[in-house]
C-alpha positions in Angstrom: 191.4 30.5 -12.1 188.4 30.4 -13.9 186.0 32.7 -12.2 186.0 35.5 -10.3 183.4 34.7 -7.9 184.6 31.3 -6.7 185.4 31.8 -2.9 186.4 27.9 -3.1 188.7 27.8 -5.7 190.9 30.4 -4.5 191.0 29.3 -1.2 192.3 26.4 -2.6 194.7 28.0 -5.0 195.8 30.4 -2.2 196.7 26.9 -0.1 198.5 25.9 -2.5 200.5 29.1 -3.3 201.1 29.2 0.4 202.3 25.2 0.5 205.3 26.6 -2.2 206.5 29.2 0.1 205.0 31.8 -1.5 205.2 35.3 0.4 202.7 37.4 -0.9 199.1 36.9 -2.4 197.1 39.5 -4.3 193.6 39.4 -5.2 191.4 41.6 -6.9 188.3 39.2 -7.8 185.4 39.8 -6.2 184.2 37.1 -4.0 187.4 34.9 -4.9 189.2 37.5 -2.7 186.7 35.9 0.4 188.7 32.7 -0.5 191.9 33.8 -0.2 191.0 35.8 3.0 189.7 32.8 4.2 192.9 31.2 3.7 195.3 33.9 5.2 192.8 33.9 8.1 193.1 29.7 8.6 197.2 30.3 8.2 197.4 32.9 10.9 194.9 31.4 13.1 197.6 28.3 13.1 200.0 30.5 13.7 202.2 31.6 11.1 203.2 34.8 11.8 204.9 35.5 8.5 201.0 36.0 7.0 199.7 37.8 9.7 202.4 40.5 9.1 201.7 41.1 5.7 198.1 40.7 6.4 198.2 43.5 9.6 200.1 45.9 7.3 197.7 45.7 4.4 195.0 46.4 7.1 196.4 49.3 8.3 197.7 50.6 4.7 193.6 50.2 3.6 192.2 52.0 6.8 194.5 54.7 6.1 193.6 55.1 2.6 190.1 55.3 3.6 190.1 57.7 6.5 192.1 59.9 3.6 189.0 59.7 1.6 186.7 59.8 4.6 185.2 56.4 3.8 184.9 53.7 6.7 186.5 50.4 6.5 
């Protein structure tokens, strides 16, 4: 990808990724990272459950990390 702040992009790179059977997607980039959420979020809303899993367990693993450091999520 080319920038770090194209939501469209990597929703459409994340579409892809998940078309090839790919079983996890990581994103660190800024307002790309909407894009892939955006993604995940279409996927599960179809449901395939196989993203929502990964997806719920990230959720929990990040609200934990921030009630550790007493920030909100």
């Amino acid at each position: 990808m080319e920038s770090f702040s194209d939501a469209g992009l990597a929703q459409q790179t994340a579409s892809a990724m998940y078309a090839n059977d790919v079983d996890v997607i990581f994103h660190a980039a800024g307002n790309a990272g909407n894009g892939v959420n955006t993604e995940t979020r279409n996927r599960l809303e179809s449901g395939q459950t196989k993203i929502f899993e990964l997806l719920e367990l990230v959720v929990t693993n990040q609200k934990r990390a921030n009630r550790k450091r007493g920030t909100l999520f």
